[in-house]
MIRO-724648 format. One record per residue: x, y, z of N, C-alpha, C in turn. Coordinates in steps of 0.02 Angstrom, whole numbers, plus 50000, padded with zeros to 5 digits. Example, Ala and Ser with C-alpha at 12.3 -4.5 7.8 and 13.67 -1.06 7.14 Angstrom:
<nodes>
506604971650390506154977550390506604983550390
506424988850354506844994750357506455000250394
</nodes>
This chain:
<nodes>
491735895862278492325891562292492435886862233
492985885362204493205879462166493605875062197
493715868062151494155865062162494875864962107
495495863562167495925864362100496105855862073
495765850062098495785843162076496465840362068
496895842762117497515840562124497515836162204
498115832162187498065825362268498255831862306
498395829762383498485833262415499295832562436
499195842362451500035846462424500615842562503
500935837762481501425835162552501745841662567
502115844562513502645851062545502405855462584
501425856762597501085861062613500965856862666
500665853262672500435849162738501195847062786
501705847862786502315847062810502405850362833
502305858762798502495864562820502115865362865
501515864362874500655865962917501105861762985
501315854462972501365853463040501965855763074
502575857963044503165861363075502835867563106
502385870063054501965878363102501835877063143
501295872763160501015869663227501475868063286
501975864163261502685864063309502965868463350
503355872363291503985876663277503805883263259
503185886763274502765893463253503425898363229
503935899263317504475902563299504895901963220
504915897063207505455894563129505085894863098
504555897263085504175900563014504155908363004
504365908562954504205915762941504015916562861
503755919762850503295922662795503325914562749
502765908662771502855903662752503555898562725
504105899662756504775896662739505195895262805
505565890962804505935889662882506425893762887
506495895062962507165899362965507665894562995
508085889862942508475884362968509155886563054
509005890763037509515893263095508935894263177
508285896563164508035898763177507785888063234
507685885763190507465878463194507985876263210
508735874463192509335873363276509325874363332
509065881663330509395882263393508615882563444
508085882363412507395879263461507595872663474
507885867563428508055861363455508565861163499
508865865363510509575863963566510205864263546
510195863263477510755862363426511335866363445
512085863863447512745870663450512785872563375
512775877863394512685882463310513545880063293
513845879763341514645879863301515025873763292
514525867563296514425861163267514475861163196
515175856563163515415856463104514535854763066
514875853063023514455850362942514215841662962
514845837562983514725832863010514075829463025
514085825063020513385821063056513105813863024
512715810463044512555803263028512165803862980
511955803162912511415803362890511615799062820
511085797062778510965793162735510955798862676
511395796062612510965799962552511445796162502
511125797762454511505793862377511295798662317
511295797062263511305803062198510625800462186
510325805762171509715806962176508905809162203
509405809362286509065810262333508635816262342
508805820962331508445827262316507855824762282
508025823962195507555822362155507065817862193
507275812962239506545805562260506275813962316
506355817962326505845821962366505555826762322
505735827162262505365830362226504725827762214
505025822162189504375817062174503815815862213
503915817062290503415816462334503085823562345
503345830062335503265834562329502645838962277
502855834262230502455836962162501785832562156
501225836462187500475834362153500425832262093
499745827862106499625824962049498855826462053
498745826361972497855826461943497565822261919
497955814861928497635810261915497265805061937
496705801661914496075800361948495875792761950
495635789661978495465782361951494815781461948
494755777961884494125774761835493955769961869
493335770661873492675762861891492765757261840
492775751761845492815746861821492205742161834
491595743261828491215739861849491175730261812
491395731661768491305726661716491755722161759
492145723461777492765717461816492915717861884
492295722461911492205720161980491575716062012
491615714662085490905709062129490595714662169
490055715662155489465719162189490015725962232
490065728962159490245734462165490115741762197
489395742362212488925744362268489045743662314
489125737962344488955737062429489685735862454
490195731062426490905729362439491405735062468
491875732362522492265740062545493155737662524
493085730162461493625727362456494055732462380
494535734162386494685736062323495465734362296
495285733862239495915734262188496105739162145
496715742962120496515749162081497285744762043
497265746661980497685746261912497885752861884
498545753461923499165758661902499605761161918
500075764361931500815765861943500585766562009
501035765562064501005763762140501215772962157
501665775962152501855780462155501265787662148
501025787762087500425790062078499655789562099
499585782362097498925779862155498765781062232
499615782362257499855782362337499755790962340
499615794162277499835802562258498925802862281
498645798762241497865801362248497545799662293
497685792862335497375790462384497565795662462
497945800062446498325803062515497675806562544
497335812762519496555813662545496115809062569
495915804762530495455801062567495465794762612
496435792062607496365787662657497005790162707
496965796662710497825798462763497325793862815
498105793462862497755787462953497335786362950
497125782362885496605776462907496875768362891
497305768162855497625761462855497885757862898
497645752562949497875748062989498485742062976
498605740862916499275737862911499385738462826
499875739862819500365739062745500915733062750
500725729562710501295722362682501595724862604
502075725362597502255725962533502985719362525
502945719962461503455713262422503785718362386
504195723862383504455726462341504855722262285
505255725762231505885723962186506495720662247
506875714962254507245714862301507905718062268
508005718962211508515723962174509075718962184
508885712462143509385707762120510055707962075
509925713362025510055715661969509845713361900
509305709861915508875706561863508155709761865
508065714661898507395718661928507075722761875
506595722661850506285731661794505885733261858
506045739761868505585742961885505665751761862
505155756761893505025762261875505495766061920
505995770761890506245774461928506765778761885
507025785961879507115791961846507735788561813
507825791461762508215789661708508875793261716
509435793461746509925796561779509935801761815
509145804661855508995809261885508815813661856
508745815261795508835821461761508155822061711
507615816061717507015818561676506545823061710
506225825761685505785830961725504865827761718
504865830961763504075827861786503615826161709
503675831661674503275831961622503585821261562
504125821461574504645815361539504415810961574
504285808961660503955802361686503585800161694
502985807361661502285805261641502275802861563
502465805661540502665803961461502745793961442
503325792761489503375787261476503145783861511
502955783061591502235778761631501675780961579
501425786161528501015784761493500825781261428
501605779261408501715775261350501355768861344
500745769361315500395763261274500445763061221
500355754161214500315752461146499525753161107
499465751161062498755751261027498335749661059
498245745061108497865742361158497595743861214
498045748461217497935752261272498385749261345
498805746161322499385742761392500135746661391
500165747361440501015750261461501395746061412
502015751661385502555745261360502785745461410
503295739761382503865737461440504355742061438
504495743961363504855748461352504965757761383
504495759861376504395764361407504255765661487
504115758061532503875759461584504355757161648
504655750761619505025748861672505715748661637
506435749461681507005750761681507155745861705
507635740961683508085736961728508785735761757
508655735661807509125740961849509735738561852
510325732261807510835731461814511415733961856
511815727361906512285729261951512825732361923
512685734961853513425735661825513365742461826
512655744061831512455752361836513045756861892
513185763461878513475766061929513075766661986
512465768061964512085771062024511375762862047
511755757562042511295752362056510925753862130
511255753962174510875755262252510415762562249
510865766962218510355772562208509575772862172
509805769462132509135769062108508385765862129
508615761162168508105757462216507995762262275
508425764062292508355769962345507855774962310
507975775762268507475782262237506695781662225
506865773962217506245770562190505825768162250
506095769862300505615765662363505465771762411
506185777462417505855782862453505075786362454
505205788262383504245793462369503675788662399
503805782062378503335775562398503195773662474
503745774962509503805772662574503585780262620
503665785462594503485791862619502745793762631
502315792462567501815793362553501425786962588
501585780462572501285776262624501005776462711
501725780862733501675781262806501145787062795
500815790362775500325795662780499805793362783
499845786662740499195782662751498935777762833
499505777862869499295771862889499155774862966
498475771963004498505776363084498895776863118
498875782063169499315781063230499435774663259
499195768963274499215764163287499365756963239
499605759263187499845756763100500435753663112
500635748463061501055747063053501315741962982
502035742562972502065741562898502445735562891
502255731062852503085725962848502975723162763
503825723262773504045723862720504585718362709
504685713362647504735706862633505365710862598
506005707962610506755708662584507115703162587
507625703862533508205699862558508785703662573
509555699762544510195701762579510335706662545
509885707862482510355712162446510215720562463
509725722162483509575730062485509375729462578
509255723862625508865722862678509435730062735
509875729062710510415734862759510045741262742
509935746162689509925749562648509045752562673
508595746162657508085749062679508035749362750
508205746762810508175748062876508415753762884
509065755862864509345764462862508705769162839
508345769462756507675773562722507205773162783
507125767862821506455765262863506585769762928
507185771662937507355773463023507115781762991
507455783262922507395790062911506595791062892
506235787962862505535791462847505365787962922
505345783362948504775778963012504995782163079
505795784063073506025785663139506135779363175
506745777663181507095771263218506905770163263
506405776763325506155773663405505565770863358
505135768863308504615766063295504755759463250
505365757363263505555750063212505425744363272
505025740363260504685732863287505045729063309
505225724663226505795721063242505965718363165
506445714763157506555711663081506275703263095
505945700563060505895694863065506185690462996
506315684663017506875680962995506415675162945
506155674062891505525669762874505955663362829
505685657862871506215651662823505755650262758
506095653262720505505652462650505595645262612
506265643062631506515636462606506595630262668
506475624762655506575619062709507075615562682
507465615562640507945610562612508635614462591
509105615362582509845619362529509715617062459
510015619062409509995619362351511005617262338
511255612762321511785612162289511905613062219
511465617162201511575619762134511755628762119
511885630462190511955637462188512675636962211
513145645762196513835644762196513815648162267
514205645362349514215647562381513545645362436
513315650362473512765647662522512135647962486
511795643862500511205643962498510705651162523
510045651662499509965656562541509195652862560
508755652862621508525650162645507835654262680
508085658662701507725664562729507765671062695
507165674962688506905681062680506935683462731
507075691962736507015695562780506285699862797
505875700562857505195704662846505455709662895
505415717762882505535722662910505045723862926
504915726663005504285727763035504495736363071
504135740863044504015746063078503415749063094
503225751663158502475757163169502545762963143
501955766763150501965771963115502055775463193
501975775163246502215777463307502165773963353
502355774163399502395768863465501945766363484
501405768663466500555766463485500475760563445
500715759263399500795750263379500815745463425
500435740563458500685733463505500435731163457
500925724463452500865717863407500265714263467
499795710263416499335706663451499835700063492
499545695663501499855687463556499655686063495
500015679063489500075675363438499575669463463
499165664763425498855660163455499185654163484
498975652163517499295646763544499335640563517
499985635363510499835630563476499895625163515
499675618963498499725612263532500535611763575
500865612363546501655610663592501675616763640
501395622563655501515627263709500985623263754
500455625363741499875618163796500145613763827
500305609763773500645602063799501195601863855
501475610263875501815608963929501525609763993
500935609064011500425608764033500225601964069
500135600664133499975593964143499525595264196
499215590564226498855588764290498965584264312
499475578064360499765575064383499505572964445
499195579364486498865576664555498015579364540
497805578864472497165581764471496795586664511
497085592564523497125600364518496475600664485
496005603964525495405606164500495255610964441
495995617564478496135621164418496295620164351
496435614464329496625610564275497225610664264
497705609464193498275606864182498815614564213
499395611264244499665616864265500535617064251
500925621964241501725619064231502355621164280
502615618264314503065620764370503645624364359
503495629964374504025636464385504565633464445
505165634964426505725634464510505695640664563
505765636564595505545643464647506205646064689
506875645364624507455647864639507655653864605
507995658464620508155666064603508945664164572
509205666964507509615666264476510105669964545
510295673364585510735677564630510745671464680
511375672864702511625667264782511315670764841
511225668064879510895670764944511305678164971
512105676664966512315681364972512155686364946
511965689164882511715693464837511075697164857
510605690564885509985693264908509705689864971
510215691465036509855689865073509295689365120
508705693765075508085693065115507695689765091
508005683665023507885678764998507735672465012
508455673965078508835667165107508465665765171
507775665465165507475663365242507335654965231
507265651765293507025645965277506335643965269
506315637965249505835633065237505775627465277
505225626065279505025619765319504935612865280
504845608865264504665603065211504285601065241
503495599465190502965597865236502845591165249
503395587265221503425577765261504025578565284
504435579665276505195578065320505245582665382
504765586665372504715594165426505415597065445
505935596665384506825598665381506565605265359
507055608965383507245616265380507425616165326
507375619865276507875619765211508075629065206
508755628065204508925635365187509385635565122
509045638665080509395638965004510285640665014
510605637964972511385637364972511475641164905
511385638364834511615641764782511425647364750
510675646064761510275649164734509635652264796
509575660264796509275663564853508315660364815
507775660364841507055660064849507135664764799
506515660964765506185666564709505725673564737
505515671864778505085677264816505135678764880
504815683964903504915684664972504555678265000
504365679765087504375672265119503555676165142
503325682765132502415682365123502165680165057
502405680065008502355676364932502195668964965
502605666064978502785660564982502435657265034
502015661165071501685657465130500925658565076
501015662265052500225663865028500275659464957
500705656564924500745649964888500565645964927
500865642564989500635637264985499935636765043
499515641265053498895643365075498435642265024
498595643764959498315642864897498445634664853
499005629564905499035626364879499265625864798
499745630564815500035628564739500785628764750
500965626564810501845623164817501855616764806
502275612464749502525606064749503205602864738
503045598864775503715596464824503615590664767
503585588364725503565581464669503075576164702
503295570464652502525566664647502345563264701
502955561164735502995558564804502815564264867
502965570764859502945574664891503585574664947
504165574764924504765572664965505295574964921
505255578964884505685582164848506035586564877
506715590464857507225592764908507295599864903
506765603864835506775610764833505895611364801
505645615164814505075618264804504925620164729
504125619864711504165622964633503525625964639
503205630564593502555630364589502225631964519
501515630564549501265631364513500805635464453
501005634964395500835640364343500315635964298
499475638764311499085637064285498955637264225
498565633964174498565634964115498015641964098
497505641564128497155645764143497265653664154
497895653764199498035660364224498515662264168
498775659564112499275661964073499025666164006
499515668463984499105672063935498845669163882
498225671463847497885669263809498305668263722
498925668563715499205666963656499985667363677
500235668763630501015670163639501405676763610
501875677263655502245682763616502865681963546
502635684863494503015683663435503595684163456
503915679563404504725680263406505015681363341
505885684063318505895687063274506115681163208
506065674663223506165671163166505395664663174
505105664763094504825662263068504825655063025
504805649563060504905643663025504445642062991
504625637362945504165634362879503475632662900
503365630362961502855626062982502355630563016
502895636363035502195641963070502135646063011
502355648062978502395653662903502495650762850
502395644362838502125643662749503125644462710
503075641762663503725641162615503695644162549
503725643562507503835645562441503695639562390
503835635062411503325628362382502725628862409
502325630162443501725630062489501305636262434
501755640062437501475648062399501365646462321
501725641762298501865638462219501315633662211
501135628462260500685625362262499845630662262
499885633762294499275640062310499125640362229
499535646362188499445647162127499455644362100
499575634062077499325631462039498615628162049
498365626262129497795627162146497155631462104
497635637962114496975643462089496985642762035
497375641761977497445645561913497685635661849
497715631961910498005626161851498675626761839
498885632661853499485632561803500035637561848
500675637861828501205642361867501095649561847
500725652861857500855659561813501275664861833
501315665561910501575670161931502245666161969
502975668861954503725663561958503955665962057
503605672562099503805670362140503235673462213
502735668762212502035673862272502455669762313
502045674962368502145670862461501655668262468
501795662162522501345659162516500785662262563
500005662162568499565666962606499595665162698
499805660062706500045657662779500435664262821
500935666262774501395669762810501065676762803
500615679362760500165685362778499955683162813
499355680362838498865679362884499355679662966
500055676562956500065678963014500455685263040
500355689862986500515694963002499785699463031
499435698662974498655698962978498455697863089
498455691463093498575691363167498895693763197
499515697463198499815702663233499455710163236
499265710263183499305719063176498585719663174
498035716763152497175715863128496965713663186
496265715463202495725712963246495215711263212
495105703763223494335700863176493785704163194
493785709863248493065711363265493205717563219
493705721463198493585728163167493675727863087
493535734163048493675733762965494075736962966
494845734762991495345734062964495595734762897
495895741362879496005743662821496635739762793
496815735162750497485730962727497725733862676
498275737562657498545740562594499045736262579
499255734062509499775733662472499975736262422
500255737962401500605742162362500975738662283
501335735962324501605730562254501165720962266
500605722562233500195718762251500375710962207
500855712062170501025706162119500425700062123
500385694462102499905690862119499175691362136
499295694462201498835695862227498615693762327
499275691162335499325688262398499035689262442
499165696062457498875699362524498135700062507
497775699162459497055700362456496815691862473
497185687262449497015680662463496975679462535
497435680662561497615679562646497115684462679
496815688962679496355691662699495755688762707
495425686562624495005681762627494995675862671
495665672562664495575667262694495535668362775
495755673962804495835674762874495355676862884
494905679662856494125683262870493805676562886
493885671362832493425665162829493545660862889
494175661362904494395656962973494225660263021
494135665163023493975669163095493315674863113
493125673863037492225678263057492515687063025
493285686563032493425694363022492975698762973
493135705462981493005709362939493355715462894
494115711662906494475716362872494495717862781
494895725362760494565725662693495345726862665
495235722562601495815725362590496115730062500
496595732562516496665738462441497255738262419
497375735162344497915732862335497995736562276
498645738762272498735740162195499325738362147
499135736962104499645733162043499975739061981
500295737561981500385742061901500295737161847
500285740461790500145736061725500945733161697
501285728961731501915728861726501655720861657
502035722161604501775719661567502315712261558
502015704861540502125701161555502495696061475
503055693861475503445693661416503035689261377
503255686561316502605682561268502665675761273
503415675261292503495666361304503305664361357
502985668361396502925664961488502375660761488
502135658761522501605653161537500995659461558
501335662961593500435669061614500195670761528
500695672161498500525675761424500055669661399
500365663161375500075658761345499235658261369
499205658761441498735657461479498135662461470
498255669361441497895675461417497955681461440
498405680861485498435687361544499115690661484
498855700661491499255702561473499835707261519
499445708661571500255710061622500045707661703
500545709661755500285707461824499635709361846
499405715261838498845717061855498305711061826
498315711261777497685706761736497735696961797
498485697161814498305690361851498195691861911
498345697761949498005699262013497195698262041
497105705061957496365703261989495975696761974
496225695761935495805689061916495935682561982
496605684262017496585679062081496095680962132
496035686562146495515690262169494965688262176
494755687562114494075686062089494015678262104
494515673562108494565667462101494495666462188
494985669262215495025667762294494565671862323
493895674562305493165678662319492725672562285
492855667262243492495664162224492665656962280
493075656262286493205648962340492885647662383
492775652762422492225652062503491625650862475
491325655362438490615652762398490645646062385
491195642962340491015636362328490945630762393
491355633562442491425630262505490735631862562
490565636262550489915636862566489245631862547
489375629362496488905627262462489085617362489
489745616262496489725610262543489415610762622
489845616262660489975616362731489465621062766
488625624262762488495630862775488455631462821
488705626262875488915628562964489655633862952
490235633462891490705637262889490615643762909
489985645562864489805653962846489355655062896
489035649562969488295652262987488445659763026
487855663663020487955669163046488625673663037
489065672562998489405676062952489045682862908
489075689962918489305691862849489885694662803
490215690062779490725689662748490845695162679
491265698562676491245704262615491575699962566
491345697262499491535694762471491535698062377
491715704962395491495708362345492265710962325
492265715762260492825719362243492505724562192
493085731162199492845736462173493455736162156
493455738862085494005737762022494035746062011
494735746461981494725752961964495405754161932
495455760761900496085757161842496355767761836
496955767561846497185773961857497245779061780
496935782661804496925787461737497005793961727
497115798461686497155806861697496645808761702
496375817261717496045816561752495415818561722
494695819861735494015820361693494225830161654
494655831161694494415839861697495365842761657
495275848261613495735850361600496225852961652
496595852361646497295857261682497495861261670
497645867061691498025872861683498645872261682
498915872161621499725871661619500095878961584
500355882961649500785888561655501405885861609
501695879561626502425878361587502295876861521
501705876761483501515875161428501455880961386
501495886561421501295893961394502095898261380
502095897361301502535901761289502655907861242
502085905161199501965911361151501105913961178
500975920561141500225922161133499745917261118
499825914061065499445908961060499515903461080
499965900161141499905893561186499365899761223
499345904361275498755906861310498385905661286
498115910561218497415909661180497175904061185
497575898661166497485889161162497205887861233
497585888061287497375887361346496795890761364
496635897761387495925901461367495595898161333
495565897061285494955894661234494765886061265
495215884361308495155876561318494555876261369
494865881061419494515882561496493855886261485
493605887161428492955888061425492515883761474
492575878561436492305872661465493075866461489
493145865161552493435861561597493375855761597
492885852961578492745845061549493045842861498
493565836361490493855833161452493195830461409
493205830161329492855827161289492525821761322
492965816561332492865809461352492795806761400
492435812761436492125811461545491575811461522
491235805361565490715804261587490535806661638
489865805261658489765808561740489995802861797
489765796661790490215792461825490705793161874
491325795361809491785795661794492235801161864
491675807561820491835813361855491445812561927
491255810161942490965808562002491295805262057
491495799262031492275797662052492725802062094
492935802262038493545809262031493335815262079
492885816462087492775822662139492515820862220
492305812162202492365807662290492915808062324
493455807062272494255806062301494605812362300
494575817062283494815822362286494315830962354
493835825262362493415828362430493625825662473
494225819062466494115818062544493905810162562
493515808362517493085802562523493355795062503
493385790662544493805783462522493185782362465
493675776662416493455776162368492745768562377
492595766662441492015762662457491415766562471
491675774162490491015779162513490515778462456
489655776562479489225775462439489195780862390
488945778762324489015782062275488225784362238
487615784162227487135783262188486795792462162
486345786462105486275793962040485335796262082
485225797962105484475803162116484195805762076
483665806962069483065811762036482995816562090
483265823262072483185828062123482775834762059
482095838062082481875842462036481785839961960
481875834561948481895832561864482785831261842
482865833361896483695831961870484325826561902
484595821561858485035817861877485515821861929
485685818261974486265818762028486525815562067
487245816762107487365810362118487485810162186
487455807562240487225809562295487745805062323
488145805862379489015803062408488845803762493
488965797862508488825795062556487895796962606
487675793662575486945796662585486675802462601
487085805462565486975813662521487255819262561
487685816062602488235822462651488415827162581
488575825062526488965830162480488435826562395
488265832062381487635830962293488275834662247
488135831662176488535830362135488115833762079
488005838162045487595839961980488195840361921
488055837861867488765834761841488275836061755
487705833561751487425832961691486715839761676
486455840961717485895849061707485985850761758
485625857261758485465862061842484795864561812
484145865461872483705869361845483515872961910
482925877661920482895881061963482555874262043
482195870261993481745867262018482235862062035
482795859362025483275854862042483695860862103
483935864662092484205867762151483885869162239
483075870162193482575869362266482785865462306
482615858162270482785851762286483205848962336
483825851462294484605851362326484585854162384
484315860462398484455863162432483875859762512
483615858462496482835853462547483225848662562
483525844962525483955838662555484535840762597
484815846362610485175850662652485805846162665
486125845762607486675840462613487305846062636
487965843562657488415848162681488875851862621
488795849762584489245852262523488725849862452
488895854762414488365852662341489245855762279
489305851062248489755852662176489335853362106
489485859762091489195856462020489535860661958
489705857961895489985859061838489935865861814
490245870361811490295877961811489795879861737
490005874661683489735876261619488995874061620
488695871961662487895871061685487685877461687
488065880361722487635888561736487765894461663
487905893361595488265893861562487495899061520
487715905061522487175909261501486765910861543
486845908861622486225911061652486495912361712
487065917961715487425921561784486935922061848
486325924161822485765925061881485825918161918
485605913861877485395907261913486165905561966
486565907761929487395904561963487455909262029
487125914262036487365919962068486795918562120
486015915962104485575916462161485445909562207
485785902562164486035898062198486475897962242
487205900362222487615902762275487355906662338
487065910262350486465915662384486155908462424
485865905662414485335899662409485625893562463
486275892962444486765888562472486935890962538
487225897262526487515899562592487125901662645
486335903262639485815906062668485655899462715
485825893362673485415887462711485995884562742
486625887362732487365884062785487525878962725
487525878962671487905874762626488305875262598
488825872262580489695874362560489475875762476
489425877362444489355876662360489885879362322
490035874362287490835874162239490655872862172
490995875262127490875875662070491535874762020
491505867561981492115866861941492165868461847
</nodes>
């Protein structure tokens, strides 16, 4: 068996689940679109007509999700925290491509996605096809454009997307589809995504969101006052609020209760000192007239005036066995005197629910501002570096909606700018014992020379992400070191695993590269050996965790197996031989009876026997053995 070290194929896994579906509408691997109408119910003699979304380009943004990728991400040990044991990560490189490689090893396992996209102001750079018309081989070309240094230009990487463009909406459309497609693959059945907009694209993406999320799985929009004051220096309204789009990945999403704060309590009293403790009076009148419901309309007795009372405007909230079995329980009150002229009762503090149910607008004081978020980053850094983070308040309480402090809660972001959502994690772990992890990724979007981040040393967003990272993983430690009742019996993950997106350890076979006799020969002669010059084993070790399948926290370590280095993935379910093979190392391998063994094809290189009686060796003992 080999591997072919490509992410995993969407057009193929799409097709797998329509089979599973729709068995009938497949035929010799392709749909029979006629075939797929009319299993759905469809009138075949139903015009062309119909509701749907599309703009120029649209085809092409499914190409893009369509077309595998072979590219891999590099260990960074040098610029990560206890890189070993940590399940926190950061990876450095194009979102589109990272979301391409992570699809194997983290499909439904992600518990919530926050992203801050481009709000497509018309002042925006970002990455997206150059009038539709470059070809795959052209958007690797220029996402690969470095300078001497080894950093993205600006030039080559990001586009800015001017309203004067014909295709301005299109292009953000293009640019968020492949992104928003591939995301939902990531995230569980019980997942859910939100997403930070304003006025200008917020119509646009709720339409993309209904079509990849499916509209029965949209939450709700929440309304976030990012500002507490107007601005009279802008032409027209102010704008005040951000929009957060909330969708599940299927109905199996419930938003958690929100915690409770002092002013919901406070409506809470104990007045006649109620054993049960503080309690708040419900009316014990029914919005309908008696007429409406008259098996409402029975009377009452008053238990000092001993008057009949029979409701006039308003029919009894309950029937009249409710109502005898209230006040058996002692929880009917007639007011403080007890001579009051309609009935109420009582709603304990106790019996109510343990938080609250969210609502769809967010004020300054429960979700943090944009000064609050400005203040944060000069906190961390001294200085303004980054011109617009959220502040970590308003993650965290998203974090509380969608996260459980008792589980490891997988947190993705995507356009990780700053670094926000990794801060608010921290800090919500620290406030609450949690254990969620979170995986953010940045591109190397490179940062102009007059800015204050430049002056400061950072050469694009990525470089100030992680380094907030590292800064807001360093805070609790220092706070530890005042408070160590904060952390008692805490174990807190205060680690990060760095990693930085790259092509891949192993050559590629490129068919479109082959046009004369000698591009083959060239190619042939390459695939001798399949190892890029400049792979390490590391490297390639990596690279073949994430392309098995394996999240990129699955333990990693190098063994002495037979005299020979190896690298052994998740306490040795799958062995790695990357650097020798000997007979006495295969014994080995094979005694440790791991479920899968990989090893480098050009190891066995002159000695067919050995390649041919290992394989033999493998399969005798039930072991998968692959060879790259």
């Amino acid at each position: 068996m080999t591997m072919d070290g490509k992410s995993l194929d969407i057009k193929h896994a799409q097709l797998e689940k329509l089979k599973a579906a729709f068995p009938e509408a497949v035929t010799e691997e392709k749909i029979d679109w006629e075939k797929m109408r009319l299993t759905l119910g469809e009138d075949m003699a139903i015009g062309g007509e119909r509701y749907v979304l599309t703009w120029a380009g649209k085809s092409e943004a499914f190409k893009a999700i369509q077309t595998p990728t072979t590219a891999t991400l590099k260990p960074q040990r040098e610029q990560s925290i206890d890189f070993d044991t940590t399940q926190n990560v950061f990876i450095e490189g194009e979102n589109l491509e990272v979301l391409k490689v992570l699809q194997k090893s983290y499909y439904g396992k992600v518990k919530m996605i926050y992203i801050d996209p481009p709000y497509n102001t018309g002042n925006d750079s970002f990455i997206y096809p150059d009038k539709f018309s470059e070809t795959k081989d052209e958007y690797l070309k220029r996402v690969g454009d470095k300078d001497e240094e080894g950093y993205l230009t600006k030039e080559g990487f990001f586009k800015k997307n001017s309203k004067e463009s014909g295709q301005f909406h299109s292009n953000w459309l293009s640019m968020m589809y492949p992104r928003l497609f591939l995301a939902r693959n990531l995230l569980r059945d019980d997942g859910v995504i939100f997403i930070s907009i304003d006025d200008n694209e917020v119509h646009n993406l709720r339409l993309v969101m209904n079509e990849v999320f499916g509209e029965e799985n949209f939450v709700a929009q929440v309304e976030w006052q990012k500002r507490y004051t107007r601005s009279n220096n802008t032409d027209g309204f102010t704008s005040v609020i951000d929009h957060i789009v909330i969708y599940g990945k299927t109905q199996d999403f419930e938003p958690n209760l929100m915690e409770r704060d002092e002013e919901a309590d406070a409506r809470y009293k104990n007045p006649d000192n109620d054993p049960r403790g503080p309690w708040k009076l419900i009316p014990f009148s029914n919005p309908l007239s008696p007429e409406q419901r008259p098996n409402l309309a029975y009377k009452i007795q008053h238990p000092v005036t001993k008057e009949m009372i029979t409701p006039e405007k308003k029919a009894w909230r309950s029937s009249k066995e409710v109502f005898e079995r209230y006040v058996a329980e002692n929880r009917v009150w007639w007011g403080t005197d007890g001579k009051g002229n309609t009935p109420g009762i009582k709603r304990f503090l106790s019996e109510v629910k343990q938080g609250m149910t969210p609502i769809n607008f967010w004020g300054h004081e429960f979700a943090g501002h944009t000064d609050l978020a400005n203040r944060e980053i000069d906190e961390l850094f001294g200085d303004k570096v980054f011109d617009t983070p959220k502040p970590t308040l308003l993650i965290q309480r998203m974090l509380e909606l969608a996260t459980a402090a008792s589980e490891e809660d997988i947190v993705l972001d995507f356009f990780a700018g700053s670094g926000t959502t990794a801060d608010a994690v921290v800090r919500k772990n620290v406030n609450d014992g949690g254990n969620r992890k979170f995986l953010c990724i940045q591109c190397q979007e490179p940062i102009p020379e007059d800015a204050p981040a430049a002056k400061a040393g950072y050469r694009t967003i990525a470089d100030i992400c992680r380094d907030r990272i590292h800064r807001s993983l360093k805070r609790p430690q220092e706070e530890f070191q005042k408070k160590p009742s904060l952390f008692a019996k805490r174990n807190l993950d205060m680690g990060l695993r760095s990693f930085m997106l790259q092509s891949s350890n192993f050559k590629v076979w490129r068919t479109d590269a082959i046009e004369t006799d000698e591009d083959l020969k060239r190619q042939i002669d390459a695939f001798v050996d399949p190892v890029r010059a400049s792979s390490i084993s590391e490297n390639m070790a990596c690279e073949i965790l994430l392309k098995s399948g394996c999240e990129l926290t699955t333990k990693l370590e190098k063994v002495d197996l037979g005299g020979t280095p190896v690298y052994a993935i998740a306490d040795g379910e799958v062995l790695l031989a990357l650097e020798q093979v000997t007979e006495d190392a295969i014994d080995a391998i094979a005694n440790r009876k791991p479920k899968r063994v990989i090893c480098l094809d050009r190891l066995f290189e002159g000695n067919d026997q050995l390649k041919t009686n290992t394989a033999l060796q493998m399969k005798d003992a039930g072991i998968e053995f692959v060879t790259i």
